[in-house]
N, C-alpha and C positions, 0 to 999 in steps of 0.2 A: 680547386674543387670546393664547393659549400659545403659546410661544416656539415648544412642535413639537404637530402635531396629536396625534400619537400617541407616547409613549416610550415604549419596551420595552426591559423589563431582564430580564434572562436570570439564571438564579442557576446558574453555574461552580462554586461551592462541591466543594472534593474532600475527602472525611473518610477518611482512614489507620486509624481506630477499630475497621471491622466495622461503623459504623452506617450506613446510605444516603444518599447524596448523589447530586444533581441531573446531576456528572459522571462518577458510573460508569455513567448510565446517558445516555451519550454529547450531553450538553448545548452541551460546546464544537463538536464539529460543526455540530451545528444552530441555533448559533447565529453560525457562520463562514454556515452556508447562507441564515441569513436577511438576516444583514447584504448580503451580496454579491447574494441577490437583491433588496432591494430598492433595492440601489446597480443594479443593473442593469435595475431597471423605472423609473430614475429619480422614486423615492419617498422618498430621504433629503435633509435639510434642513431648513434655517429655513422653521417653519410645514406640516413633514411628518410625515414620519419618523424618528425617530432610533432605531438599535437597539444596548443599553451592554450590557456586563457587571454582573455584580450578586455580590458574596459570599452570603454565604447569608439567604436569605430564611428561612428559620424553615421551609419546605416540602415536603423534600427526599425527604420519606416518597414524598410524591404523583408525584416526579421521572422527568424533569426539568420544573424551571415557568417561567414568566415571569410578569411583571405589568407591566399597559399601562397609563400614566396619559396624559390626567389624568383616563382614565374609572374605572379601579381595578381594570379586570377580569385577574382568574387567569387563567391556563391553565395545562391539563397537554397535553405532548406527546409523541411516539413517531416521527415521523419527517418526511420532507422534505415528506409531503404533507399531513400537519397542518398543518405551518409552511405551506407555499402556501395552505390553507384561509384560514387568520387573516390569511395578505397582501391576498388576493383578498376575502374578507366584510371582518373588521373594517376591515382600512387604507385599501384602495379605498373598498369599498360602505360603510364604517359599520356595520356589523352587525357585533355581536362573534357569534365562531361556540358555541352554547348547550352541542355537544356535548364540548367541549373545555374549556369554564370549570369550575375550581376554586368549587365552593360552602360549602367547608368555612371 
C-alpha cells in the first residue's frame, strides 16, 4: 500500500522573466486553500492525503497545475471551487475530475 492514497503537489514556481508561472496566477493561495481544507475534512495523513509544494513542474503555461500521485493525474485550476471539485471527486470518491485534467 502507498504511504498516502493521494499526494498532491502544487507547482509555486514564480518566474521574474515575463514568462508564466503557476504563481502569478495565484497558486500559493490555492494551495494554502487545499491544504487547510483538507486538514479540515480530516483527509491528511498516513494512507490519505497529503498536499506539498512542488517547484516547477515544466507546466506553468497551463497554470496554475498540480499533479496527484501515485495515479499521475494533471490538473489545471482557477479557483476554490475547482480545488473543492478534485477534494470531493478525486480524494473522497476516487474519480479524478475529467474536466480539470491536463492531457497535454
Amino acid at each position: 500500500m502507498e504511504y498516502y492514497k493521494h499526494h498532491a503537489f502544487f507547482c509555486l514556481n514564480l518566474r521574474n522573466n515575463g514568462n508564466a508561472s503557476c504563481d502569478q496566477h495565484g497558486a500559493s493561495k490555492l494551495f494554502e486553500y487545499a491544504k487547510n481544507k483538507c486538514k479540515a475534512l480530516n483527509l491528511n495523513g498516513k494512507h490519505q492525503v497529503r498536499v506539498n509544494r512542488a517547484g516547477c513542474l515544466d507546466r506553468c503555461e497551463y497554470g496554475p497545475v498540480m499533479v496527484v500521485y501515485p495515479q499521475g493525474v494533471w490538473y489545471q485550476f482557477v479557483d476554490e471551487h475547482d480545488i473543492d471539485e478534485i477534494i470531493q471527486s478525486h480524494f473522497i470518491e476516487g474519480v479524478p475530475v475529467a474536466r480539470l485534467m491536463l492531457n497535454e
